[in-house]
C-alpha positions as CSV (number, residue, x, y, z in Angstrom):
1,X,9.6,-5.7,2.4
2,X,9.3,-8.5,0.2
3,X,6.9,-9.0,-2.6
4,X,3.8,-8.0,-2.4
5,X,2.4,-10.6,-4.9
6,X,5.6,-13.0,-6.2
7,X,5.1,-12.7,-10.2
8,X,2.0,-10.6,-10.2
9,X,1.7,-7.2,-11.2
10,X,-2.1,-7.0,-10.9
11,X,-4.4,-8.1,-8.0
12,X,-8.1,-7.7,-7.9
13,X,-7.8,-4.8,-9.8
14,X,-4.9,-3.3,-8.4
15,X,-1.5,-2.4,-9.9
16,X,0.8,-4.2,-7.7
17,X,3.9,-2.8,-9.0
18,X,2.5,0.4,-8.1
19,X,1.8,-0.1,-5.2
20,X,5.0,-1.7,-4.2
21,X,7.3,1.6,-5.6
22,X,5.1,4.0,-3.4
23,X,5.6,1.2,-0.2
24,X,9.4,1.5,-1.0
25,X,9.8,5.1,-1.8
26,X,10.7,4.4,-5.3
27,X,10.4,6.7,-8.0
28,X,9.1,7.7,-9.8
29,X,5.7,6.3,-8.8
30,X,2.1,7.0,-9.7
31,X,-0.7,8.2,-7.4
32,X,-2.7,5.3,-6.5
33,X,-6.3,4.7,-6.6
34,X,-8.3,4.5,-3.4
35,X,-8.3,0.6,-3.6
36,X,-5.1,0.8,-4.0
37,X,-4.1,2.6,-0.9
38,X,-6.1,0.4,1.1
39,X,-4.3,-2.6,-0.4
40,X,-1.1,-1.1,0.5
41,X,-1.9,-0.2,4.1
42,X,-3.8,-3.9,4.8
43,X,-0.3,-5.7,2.9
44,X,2.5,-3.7,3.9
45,X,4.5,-5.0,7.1
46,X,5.9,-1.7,8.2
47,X,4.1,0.9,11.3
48,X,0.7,2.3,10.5
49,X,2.9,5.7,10.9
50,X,5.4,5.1,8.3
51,X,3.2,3.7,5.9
52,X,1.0,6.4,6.1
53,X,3.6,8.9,5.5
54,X,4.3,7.0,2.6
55,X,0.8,6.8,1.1
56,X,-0.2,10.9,2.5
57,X,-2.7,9.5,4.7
58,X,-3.0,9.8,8.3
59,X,-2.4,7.1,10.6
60,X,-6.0,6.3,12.0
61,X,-6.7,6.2,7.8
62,X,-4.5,3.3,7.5
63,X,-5.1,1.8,11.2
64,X,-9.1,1.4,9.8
65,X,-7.8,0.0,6.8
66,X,-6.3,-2.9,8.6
67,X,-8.8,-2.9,10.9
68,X,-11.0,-3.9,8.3
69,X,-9.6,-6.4,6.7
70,X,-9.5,-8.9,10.1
C-alpha cells in the first residue's frame, strides 16, 4: 500500500500515521477512532475482507463504508 496521505500525518481530524500502521499490521498501533476506521476502509486498496480483519470489523461494516463515500 502506498501512502495514505504523502507528508501528512493528520487529515480532517484523523491520525494518518495511525491509521496506516493498523492498514499494514504494524505495531504497535493504537485503536482508532470511529472516523478513523471509516477513513481506513474508504482509503485502503486491499479486499473489504482483509481490511476488515485488520480493523475487527466485519466485512458488510467496511463494504457500507465505501459504499458511502461514492
Amino acid at each position: 500500500m502506498n501512502s495514505l496521505r504523502e507528508f501528512n500525518t493528520w487529515d480532517r481530524g484523523v491520525d494518518v500515521v495511525a491509521v496506516e500502521r493498523v492498514l499494514k499490521g504494524s505495531l504497535p498501533h493504537t485503536v482508532l477512532e470511529p472516523e478513523e476506521l471509516r477513513y481506513a476502509a474508504r482509503h485502503s486498496k486491499a479486499s473489504a475482507r482483509s481490511v476488515a480483519k485488520l480493523l475487527g470489523v466485519s466485512e458488510k461494516t467496511v463494504t457500507s463504508w465505501r459504499e458511502a463515500e461514492a
